[in-house]
Biopython code that builds the backbone (N, CA, C, O; Angstrom):
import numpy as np
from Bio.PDB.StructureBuilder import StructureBuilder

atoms = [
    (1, "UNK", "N", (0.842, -1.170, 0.000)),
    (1, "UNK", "CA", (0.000, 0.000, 0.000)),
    (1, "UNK", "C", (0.888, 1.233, 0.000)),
    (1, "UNK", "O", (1.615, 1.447, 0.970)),
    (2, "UNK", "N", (0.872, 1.746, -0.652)),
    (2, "UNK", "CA", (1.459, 3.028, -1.092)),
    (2, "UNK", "C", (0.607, 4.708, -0.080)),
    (2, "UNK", "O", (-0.384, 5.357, -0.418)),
    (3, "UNK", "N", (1.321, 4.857, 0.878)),
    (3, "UNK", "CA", (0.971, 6.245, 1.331)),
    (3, "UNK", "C", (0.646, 7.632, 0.719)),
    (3, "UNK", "O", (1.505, 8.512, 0.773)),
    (4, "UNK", "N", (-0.607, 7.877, 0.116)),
    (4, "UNK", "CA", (-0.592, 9.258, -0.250)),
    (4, "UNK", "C", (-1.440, 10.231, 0.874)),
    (4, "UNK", "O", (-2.526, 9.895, 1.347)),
    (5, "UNK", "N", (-0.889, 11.216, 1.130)),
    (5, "UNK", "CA", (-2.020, 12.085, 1.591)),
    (5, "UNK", "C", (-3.168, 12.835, 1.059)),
    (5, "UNK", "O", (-3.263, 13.000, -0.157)),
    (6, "UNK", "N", (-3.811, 13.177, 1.653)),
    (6, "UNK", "CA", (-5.234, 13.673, 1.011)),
    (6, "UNK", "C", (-5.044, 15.174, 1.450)),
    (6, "UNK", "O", (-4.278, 15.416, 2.384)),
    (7, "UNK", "N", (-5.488, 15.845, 1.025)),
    (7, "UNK", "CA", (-5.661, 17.415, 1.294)),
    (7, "UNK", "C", (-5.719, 17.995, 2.461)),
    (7, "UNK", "O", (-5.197, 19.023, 2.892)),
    (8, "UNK", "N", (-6.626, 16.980, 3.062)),
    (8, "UNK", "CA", (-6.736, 17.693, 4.702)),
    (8, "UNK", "C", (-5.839, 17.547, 5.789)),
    (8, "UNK", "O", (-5.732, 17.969, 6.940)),
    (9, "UNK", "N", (-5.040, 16.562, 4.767)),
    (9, "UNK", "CA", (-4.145, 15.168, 6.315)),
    (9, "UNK", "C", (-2.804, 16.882, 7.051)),
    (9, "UNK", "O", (-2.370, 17.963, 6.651)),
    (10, "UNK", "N", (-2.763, 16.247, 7.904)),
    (10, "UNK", "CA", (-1.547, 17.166, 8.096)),
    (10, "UNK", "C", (-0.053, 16.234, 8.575)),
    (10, "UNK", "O", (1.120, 16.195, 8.203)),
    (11, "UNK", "N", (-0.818, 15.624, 9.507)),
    (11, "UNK", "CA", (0.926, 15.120, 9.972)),
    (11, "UNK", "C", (1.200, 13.933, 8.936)),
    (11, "UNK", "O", (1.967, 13.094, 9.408)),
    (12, "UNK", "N", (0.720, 13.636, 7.526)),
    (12, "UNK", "CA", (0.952, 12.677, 7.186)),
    (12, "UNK", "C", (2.109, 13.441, 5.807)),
    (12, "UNK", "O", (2.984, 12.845, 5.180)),
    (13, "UNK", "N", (1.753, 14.698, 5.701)),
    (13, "UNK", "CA", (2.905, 15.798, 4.983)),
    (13, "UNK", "C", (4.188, 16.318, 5.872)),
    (13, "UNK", "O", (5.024, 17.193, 5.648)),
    (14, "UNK", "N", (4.069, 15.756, 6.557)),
    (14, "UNK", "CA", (5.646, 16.121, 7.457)),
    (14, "UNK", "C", (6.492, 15.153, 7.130)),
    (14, "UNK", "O", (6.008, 14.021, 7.121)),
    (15, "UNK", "N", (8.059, 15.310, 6.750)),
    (15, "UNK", "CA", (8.643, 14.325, 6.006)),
    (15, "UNK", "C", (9.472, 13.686, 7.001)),
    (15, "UNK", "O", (10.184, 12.758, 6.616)),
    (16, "UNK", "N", (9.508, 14.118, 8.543)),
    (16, "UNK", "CA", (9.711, 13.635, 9.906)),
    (16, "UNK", "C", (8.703, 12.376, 10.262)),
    (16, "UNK", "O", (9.057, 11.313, 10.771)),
    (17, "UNK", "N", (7.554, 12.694, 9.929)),
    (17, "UNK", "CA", (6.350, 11.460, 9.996)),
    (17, "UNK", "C", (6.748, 10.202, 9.301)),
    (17, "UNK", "O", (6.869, 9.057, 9.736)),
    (18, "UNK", "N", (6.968, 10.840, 7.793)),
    (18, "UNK", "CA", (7.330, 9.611, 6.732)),
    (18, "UNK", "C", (8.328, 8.827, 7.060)),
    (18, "UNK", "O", (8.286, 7.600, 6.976)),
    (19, "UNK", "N", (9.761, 9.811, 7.650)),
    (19, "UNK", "CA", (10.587, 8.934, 7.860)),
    (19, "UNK", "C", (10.541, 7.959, 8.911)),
    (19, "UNK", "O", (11.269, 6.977, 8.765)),
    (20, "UNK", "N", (9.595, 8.059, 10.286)),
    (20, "UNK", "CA", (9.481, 7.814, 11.377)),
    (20, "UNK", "C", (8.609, 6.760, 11.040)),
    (20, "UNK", "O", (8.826, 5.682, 11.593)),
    (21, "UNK", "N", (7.583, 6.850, 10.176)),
    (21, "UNK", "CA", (6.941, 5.727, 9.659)),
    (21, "UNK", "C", (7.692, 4.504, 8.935)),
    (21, "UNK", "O", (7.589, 3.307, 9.200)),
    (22, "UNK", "N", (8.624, 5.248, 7.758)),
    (22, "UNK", "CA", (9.407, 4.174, 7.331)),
    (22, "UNK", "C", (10.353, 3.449, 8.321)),
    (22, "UNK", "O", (10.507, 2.231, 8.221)),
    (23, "UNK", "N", (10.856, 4.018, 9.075)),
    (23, "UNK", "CA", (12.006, 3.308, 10.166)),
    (23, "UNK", "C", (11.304, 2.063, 10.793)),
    (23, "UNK", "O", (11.942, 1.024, 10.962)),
    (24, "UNK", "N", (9.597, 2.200, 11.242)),
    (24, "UNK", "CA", (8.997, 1.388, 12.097)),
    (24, "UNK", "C", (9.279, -0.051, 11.290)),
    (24, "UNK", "O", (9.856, -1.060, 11.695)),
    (25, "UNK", "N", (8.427, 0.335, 9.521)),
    (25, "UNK", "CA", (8.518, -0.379, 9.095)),
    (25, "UNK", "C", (9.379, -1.986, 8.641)),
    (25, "UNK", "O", (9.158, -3.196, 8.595)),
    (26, "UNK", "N", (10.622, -0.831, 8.331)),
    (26, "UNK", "CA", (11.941, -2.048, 8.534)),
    (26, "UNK", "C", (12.325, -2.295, 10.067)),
    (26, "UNK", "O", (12.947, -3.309, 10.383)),
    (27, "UNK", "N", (12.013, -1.526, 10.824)),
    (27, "UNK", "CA", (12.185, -2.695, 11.791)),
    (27, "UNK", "C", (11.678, -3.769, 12.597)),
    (27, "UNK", "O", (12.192, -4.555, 13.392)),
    (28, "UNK", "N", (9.904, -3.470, 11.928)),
    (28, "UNK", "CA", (9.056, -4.849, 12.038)),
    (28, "UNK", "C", (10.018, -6.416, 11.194)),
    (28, "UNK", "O", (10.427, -7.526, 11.535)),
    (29, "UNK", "N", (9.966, -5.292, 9.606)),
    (29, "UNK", "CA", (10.847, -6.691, 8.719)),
    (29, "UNK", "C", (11.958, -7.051, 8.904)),
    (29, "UNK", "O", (12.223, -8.086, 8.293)),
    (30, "UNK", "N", (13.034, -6.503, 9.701)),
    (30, "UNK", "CA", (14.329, -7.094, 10.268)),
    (30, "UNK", "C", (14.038, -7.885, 11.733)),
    (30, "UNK", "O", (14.960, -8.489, 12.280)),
    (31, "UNK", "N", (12.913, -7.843, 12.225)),
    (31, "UNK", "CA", (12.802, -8.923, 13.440)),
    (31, "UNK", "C", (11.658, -9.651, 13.339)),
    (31, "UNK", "O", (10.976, -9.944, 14.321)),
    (32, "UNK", "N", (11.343, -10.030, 11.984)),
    (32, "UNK", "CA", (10.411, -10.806, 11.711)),
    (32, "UNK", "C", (10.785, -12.271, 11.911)),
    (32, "UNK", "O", (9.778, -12.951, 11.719)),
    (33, "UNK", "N", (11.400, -12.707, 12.092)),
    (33, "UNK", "CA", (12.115, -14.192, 12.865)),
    (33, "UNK", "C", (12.230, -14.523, 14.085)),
    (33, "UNK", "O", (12.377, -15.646, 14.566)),
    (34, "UNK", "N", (12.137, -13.144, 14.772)),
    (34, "UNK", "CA", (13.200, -12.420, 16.185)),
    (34, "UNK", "C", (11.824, -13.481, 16.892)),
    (34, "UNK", "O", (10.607, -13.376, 16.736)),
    (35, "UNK", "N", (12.702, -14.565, 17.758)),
    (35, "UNK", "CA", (12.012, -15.249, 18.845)),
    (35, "UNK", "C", (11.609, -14.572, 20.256)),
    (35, "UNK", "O", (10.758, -14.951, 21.061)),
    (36, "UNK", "N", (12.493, -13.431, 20.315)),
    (36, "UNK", "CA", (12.242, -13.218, 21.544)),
    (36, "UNK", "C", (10.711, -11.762, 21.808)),
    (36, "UNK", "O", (10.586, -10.588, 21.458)),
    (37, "UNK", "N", (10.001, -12.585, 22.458)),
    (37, "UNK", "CA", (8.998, -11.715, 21.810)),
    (37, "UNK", "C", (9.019, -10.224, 23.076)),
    (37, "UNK", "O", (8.436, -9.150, 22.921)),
    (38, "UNK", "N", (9.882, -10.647, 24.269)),
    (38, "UNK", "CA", (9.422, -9.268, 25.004)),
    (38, "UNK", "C", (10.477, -8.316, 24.529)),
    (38, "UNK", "O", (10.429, -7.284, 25.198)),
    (39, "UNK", "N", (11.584, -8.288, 23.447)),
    (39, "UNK", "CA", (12.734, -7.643, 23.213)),
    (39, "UNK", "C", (12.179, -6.684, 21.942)),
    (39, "UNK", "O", (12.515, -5.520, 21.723)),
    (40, "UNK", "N", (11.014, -7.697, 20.990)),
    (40, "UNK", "CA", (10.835, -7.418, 19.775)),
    (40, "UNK", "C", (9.696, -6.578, 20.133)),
    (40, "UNK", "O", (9.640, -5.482, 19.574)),
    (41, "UNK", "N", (8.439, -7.007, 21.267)),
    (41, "UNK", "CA", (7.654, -5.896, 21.783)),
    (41, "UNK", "C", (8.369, -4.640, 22.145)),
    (41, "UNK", "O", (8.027, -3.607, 21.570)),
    (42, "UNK", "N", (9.401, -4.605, 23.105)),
    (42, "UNK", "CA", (9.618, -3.307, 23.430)),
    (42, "UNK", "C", (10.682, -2.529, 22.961)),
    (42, "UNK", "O", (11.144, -1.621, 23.652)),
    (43, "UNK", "N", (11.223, -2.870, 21.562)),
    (43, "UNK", "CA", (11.686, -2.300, 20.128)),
    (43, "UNK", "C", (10.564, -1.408, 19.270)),
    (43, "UNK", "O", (10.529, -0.323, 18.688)),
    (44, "UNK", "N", (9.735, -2.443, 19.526)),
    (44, "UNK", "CA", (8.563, -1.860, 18.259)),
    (44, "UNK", "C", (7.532, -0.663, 19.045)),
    (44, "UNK", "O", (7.206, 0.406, 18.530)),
    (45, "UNK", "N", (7.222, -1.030, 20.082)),
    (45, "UNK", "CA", (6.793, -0.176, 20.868)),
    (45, "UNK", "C", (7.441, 0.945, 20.690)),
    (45, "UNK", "O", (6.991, 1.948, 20.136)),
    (46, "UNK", "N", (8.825, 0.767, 21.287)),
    (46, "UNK", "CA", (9.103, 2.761, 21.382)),
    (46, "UNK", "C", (10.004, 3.146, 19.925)),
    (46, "UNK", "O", (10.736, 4.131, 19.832)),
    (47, "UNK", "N", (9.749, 2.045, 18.730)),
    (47, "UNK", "CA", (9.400, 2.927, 17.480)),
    (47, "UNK", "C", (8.383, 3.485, 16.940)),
    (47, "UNK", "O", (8.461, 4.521, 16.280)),
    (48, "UNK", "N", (7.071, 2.705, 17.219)),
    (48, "UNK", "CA", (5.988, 2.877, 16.732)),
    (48, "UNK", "C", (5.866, 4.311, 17.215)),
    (48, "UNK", "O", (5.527, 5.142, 16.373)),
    (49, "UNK", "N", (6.098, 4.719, 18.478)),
    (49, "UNK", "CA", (6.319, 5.968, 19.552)),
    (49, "UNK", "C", (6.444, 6.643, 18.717)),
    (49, "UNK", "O", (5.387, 6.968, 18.176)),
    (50, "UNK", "N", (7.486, 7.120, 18.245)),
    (50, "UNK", "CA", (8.607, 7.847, 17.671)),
    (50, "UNK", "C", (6.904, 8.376, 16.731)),
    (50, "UNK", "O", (6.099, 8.997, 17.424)),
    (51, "UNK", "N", (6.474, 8.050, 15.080)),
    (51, "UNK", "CA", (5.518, 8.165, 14.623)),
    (51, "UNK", "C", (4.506, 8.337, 15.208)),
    (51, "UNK", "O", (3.591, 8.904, 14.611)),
    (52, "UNK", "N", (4.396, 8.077, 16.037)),
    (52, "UNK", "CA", (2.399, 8.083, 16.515)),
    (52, "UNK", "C", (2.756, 9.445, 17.982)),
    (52, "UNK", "O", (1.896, 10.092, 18.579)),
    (53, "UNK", "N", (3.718, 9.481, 18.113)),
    (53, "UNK", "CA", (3.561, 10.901, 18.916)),
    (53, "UNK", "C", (3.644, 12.280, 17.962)),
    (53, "UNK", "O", (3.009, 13.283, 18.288)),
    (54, "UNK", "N", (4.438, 12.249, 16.815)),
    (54, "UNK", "CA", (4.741, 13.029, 16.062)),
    (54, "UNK", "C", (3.035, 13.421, 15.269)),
    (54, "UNK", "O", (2.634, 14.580, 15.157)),
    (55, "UNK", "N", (2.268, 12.249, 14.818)),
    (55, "UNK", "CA", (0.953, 12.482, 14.417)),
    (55, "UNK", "C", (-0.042, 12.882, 15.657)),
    (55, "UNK", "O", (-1.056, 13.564, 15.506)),
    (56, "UNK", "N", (0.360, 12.410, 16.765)),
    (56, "UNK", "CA", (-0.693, 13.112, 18.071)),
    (56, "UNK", "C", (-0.658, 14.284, 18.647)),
    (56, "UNK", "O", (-1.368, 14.732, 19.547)),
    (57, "UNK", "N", (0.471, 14.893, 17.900)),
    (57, "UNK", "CA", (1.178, 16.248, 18.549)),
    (57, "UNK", "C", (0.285, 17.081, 17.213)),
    (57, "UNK", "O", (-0.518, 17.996, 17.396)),
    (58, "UNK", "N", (0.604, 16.593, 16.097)),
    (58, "UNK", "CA", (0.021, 17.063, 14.672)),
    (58, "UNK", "C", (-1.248, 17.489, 14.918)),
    (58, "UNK", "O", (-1.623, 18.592, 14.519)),
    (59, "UNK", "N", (-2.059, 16.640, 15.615)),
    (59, "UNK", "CA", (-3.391, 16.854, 15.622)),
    (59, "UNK", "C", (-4.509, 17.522, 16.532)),
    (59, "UNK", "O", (-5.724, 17.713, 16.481)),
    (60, "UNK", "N", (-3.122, 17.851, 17.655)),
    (60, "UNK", "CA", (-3.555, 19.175, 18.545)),
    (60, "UNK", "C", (-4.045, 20.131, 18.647)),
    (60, "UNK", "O", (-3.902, 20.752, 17.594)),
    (61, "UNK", "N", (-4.524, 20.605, 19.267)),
    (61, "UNK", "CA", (-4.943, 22.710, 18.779)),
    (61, "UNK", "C", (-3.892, 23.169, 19.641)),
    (61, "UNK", "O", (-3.942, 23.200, 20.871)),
    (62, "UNK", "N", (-2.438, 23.707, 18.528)),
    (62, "UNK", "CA", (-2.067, 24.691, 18.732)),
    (62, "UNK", "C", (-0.571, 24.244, 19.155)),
    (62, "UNK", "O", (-0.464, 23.101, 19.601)),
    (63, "UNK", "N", (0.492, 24.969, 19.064)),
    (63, "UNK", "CA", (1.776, 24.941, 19.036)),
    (63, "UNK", "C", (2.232, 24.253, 20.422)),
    (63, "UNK", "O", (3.052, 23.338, 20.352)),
    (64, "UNK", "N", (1.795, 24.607, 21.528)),
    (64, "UNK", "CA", (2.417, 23.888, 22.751)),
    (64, "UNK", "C", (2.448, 22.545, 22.895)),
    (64, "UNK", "O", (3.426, 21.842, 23.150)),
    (65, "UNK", "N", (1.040, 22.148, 22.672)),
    (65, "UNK", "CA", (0.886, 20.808, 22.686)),
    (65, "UNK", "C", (1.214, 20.063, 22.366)),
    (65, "UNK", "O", (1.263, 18.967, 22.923)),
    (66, "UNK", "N", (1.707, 20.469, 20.950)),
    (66, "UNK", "CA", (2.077, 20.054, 19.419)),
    (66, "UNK", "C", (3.513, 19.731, 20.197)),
    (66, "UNK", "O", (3.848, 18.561, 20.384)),
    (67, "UNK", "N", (4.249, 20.722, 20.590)),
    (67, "UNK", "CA", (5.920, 20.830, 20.905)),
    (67, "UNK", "C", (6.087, 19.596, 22.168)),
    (67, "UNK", "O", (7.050, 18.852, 22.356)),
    (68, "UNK", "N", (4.806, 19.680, 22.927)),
    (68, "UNK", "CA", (5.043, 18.495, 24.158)),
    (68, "UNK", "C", (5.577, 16.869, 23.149)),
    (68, "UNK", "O", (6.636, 16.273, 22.949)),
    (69, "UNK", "N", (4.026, 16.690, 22.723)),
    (69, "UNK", "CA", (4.199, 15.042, 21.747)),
    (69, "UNK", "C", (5.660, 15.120, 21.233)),
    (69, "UNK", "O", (6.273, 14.085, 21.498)),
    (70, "UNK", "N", (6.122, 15.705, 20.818)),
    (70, "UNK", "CA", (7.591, 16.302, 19.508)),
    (70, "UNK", "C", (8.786, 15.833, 20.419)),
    (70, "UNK", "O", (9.884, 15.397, 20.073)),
    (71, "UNK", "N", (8.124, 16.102, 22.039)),
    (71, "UNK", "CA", (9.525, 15.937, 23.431)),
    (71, "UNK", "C", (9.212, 14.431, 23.307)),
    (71, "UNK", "O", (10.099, 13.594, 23.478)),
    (72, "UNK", "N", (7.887, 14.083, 22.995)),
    (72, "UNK", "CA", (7.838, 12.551, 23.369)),
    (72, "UNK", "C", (8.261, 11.351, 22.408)),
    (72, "UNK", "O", (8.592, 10.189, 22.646)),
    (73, "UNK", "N", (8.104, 12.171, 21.087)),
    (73, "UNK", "CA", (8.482, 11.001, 20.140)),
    (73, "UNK", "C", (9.954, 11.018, 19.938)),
    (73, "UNK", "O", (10.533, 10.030, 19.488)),
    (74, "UNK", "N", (10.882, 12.654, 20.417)),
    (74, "UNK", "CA", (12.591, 12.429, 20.603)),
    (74, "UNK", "C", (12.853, 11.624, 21.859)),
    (74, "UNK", "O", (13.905, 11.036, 22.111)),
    (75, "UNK", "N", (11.993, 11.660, 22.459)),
    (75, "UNK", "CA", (12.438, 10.368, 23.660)),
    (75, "UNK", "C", (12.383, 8.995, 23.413)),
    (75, "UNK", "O", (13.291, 8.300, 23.870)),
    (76, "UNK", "N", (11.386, 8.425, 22.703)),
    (76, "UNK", "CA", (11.226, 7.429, 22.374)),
    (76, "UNK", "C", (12.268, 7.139, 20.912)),
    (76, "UNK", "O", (12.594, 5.993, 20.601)),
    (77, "UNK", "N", (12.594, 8.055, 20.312)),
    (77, "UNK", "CA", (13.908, 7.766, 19.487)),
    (77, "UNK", "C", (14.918, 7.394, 20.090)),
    (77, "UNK", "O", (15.595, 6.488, 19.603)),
    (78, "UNK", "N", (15.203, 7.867, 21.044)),
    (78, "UNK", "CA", (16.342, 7.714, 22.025)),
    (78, "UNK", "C", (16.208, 6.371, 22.577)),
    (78, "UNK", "O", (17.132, 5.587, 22.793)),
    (79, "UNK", "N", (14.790, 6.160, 22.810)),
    (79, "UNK", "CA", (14.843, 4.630, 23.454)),
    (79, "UNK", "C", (14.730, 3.722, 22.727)),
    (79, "UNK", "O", (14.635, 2.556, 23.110)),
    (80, "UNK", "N", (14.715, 4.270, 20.976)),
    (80, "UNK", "CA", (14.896, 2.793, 20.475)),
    (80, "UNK", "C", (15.946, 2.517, 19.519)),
    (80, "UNK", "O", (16.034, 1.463, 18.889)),
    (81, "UNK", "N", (16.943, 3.752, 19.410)),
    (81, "UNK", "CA", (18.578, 3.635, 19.709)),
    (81, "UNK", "C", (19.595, 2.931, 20.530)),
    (81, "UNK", "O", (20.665, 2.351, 20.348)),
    (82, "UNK", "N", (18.870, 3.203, 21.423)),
    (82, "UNK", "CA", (19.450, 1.950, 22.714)),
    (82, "UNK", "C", (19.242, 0.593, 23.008)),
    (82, "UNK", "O", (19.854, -0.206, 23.717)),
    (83, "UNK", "N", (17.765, 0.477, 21.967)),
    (83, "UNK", "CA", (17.473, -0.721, 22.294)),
    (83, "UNK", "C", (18.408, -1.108, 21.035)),
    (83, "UNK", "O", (19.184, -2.059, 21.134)),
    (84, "UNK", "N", (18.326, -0.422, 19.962)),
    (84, "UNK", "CA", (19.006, -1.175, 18.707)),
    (84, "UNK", "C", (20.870, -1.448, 19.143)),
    (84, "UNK", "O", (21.681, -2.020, 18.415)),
    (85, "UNK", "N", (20.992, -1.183, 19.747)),
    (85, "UNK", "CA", (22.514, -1.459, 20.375)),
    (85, "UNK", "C", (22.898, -2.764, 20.810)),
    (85, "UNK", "O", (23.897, -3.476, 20.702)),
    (86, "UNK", "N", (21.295, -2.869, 21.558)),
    (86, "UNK", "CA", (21.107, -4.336, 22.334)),
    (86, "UNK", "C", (20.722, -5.099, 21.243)),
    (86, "UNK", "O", (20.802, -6.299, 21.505)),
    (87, "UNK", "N", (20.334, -4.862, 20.116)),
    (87, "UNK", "CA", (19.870, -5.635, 18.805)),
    (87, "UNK", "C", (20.885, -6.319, 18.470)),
    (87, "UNK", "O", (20.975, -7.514, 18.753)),
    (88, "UNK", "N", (21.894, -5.593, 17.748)),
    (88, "UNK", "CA", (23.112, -5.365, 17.529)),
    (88, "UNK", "C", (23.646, -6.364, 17.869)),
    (88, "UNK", "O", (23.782, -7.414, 17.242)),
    (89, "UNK", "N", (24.186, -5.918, 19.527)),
    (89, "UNK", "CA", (25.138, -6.831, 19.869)),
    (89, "UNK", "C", (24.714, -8.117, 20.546)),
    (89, "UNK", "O", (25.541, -8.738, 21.214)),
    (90, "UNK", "N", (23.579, -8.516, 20.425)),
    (90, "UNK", "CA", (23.154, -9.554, 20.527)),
    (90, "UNK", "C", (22.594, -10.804, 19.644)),
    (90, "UNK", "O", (22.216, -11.932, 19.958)),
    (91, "UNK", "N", (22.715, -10.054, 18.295)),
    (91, "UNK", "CA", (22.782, -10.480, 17.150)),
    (91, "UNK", "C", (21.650, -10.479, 16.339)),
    (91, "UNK", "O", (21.510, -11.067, 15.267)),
    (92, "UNK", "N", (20.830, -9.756, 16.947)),
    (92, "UNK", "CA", (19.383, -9.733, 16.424)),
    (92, "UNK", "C", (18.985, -9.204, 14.868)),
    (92, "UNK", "O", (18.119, -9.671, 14.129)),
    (93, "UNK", "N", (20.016, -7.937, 14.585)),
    (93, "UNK", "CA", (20.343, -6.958, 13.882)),
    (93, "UNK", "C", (21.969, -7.644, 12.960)),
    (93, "UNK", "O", (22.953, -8.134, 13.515)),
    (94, "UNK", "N", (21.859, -7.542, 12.202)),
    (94, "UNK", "CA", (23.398, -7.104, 11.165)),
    (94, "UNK", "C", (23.779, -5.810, 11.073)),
    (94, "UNK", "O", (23.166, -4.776, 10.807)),
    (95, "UNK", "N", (25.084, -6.094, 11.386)),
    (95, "UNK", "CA", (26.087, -4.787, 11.732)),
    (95, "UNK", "C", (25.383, -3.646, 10.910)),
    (95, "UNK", "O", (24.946, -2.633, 11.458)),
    (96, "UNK", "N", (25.294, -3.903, 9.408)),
    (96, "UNK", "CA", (24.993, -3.148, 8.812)),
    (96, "UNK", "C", (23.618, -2.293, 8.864)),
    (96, "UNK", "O", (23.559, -1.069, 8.978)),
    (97, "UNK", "N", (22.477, -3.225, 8.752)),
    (97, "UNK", "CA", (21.569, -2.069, 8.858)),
    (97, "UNK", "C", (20.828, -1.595, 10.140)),
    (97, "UNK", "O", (19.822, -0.893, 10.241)),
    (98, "UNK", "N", (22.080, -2.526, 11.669)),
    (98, "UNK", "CA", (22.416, -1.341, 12.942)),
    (98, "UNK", "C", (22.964, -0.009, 12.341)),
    (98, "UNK", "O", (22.635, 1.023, 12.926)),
    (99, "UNK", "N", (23.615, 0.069, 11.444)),
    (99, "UNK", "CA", (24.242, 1.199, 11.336)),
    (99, "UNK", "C", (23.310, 2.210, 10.771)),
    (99, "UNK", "O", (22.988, 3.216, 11.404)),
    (100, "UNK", "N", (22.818, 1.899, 9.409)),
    (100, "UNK", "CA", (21.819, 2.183, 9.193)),
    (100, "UNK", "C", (20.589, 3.165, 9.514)),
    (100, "UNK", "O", (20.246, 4.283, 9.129)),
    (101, "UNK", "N", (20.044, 2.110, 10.493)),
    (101, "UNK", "CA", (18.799, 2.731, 11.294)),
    (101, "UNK", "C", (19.293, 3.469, 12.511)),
    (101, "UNK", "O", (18.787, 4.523, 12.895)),
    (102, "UNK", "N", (20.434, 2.790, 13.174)),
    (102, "UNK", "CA", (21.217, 3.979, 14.017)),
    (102, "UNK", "C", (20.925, 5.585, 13.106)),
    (102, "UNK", "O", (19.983, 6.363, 13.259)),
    (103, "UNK", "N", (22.030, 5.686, 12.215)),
    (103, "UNK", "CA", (21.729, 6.925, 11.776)),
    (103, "UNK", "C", (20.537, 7.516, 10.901)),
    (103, "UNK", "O", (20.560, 8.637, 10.391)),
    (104, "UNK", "N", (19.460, 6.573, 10.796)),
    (104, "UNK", "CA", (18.219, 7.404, 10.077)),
    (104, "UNK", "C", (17.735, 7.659, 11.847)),
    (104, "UNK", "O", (17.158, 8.745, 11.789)),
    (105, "UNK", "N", (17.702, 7.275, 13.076)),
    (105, "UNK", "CA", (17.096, 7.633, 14.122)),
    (105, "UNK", "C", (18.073, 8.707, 14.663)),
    (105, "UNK", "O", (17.547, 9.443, 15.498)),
    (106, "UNK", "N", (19.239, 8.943, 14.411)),
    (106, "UNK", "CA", (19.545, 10.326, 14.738)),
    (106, "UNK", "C", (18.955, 11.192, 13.431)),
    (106, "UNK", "O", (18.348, 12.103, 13.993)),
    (107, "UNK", "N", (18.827, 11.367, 12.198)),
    (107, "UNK", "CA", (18.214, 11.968, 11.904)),
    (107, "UNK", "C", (16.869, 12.530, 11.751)),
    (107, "UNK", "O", (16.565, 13.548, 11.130)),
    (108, "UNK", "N", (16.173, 11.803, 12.340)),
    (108, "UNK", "CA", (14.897, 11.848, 12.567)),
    (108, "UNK", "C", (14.861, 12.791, 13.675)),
    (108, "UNK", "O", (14.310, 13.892, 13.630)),
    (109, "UNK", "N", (15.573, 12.224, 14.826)),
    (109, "UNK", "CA", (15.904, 13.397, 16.194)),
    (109, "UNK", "C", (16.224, 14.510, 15.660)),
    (109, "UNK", "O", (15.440, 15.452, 15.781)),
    (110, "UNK", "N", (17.192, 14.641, 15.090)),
    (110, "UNK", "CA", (17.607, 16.501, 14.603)),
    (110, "UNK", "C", (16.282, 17.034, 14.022)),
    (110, "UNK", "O", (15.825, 18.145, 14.293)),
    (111, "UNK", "N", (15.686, 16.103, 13.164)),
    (111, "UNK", "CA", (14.673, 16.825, 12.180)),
    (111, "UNK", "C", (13.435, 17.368, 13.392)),
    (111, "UNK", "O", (12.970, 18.508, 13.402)),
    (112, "UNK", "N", (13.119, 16.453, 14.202)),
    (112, "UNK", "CA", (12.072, 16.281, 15.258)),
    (112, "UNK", "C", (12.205, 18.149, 16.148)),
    (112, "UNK", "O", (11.451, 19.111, 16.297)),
    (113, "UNK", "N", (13.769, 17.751, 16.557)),
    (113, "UNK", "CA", (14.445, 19.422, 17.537)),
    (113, "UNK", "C", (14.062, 20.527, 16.664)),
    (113, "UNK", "O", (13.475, 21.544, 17.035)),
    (114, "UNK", "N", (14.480, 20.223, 15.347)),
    (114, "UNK", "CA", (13.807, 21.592, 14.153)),
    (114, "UNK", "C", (12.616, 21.712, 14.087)),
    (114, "UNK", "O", (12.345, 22.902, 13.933)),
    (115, "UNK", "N", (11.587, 20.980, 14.129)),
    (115, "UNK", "CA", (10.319, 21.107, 14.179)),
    (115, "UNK", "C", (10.028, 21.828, 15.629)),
    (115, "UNK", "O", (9.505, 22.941, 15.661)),
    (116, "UNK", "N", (10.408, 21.105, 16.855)),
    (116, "UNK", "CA", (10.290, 21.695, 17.673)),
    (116, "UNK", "C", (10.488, 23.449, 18.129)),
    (116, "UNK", "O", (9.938, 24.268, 18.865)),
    (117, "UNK", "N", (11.391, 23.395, 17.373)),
    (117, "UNK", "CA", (12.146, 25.037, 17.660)),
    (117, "UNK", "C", (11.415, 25.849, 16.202)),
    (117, "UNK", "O", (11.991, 26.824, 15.720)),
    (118, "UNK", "N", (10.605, 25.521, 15.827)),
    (118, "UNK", "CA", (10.279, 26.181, 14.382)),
    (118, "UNK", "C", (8.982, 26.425, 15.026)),
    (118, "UNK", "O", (8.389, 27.444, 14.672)),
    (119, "UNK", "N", (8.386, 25.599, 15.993)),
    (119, "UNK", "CA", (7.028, 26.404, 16.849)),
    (119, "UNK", "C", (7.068, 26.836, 17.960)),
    (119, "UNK", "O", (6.009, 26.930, 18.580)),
    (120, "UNK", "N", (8.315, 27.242, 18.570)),
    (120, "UNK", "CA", (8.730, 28.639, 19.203)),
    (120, "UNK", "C", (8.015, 29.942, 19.092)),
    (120, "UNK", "O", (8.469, 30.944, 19.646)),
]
sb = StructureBuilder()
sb.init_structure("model")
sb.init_model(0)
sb.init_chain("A")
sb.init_seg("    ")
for serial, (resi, resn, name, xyz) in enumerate(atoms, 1):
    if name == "N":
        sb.init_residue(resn, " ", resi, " ")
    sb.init_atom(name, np.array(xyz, "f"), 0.0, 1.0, " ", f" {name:<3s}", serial, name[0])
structure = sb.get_structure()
């Protein structure tokens, strides 16, 4: 299924959303084997985060609110950086696209802080 937005959508035109959406994605399909199911729950969990705070903040009335969700989905980036470490070196993950999603989740964070500071 191919994502388009419709006219009215808003947080689905933020290209912070898209990416936050795509990240979830591959990392459902890189632990689609993954036996361990409370490691792979609380991976996906605080990615799914990352996206679904960024659209709950979107859909607020009004800039503050908006900037709170924005604190919540860079936190939950953060927590699923750390978890991907534990991916990593536990073998869950290949070196490579640890590296990867390591750095699309710091970029997502920078992009997230710019959004944040752009509704100042």
């Amino acid at each position: 299924m191919k994502l388009i937005p419709r006219d009215n959508d808003t947080f689905e035109k933020l290209a912070v959303w898209r990416r936050a959406h795509a990240l979830i994605i591959d990392i459902y399909v890189l632990l689609t084997a993954c036996k361990d199911w409370g490691f792979k729950d609380q991976i996906t969990r605080s990615a799914n985060s990352v996206a679904d705070n960024i659209a709950k903040g979107a859909e607020r009335i009004g800039p503050s609110e908006f900037r709170q969700f924005l604190s919540y989905a860079k936190g939950s980036a953060g927590e699923t950086r750390s978890r991907l470490y534990i991916a990593e070196r536990i073998g869950y993950i290949p070196s490579t696209d640890f590296a990867e999603l390591l750095d699309e989740l710091r970029r997502i964070s920078r992009m997230i802080k710019g959004l944040t500071d752009s509704l100042k």
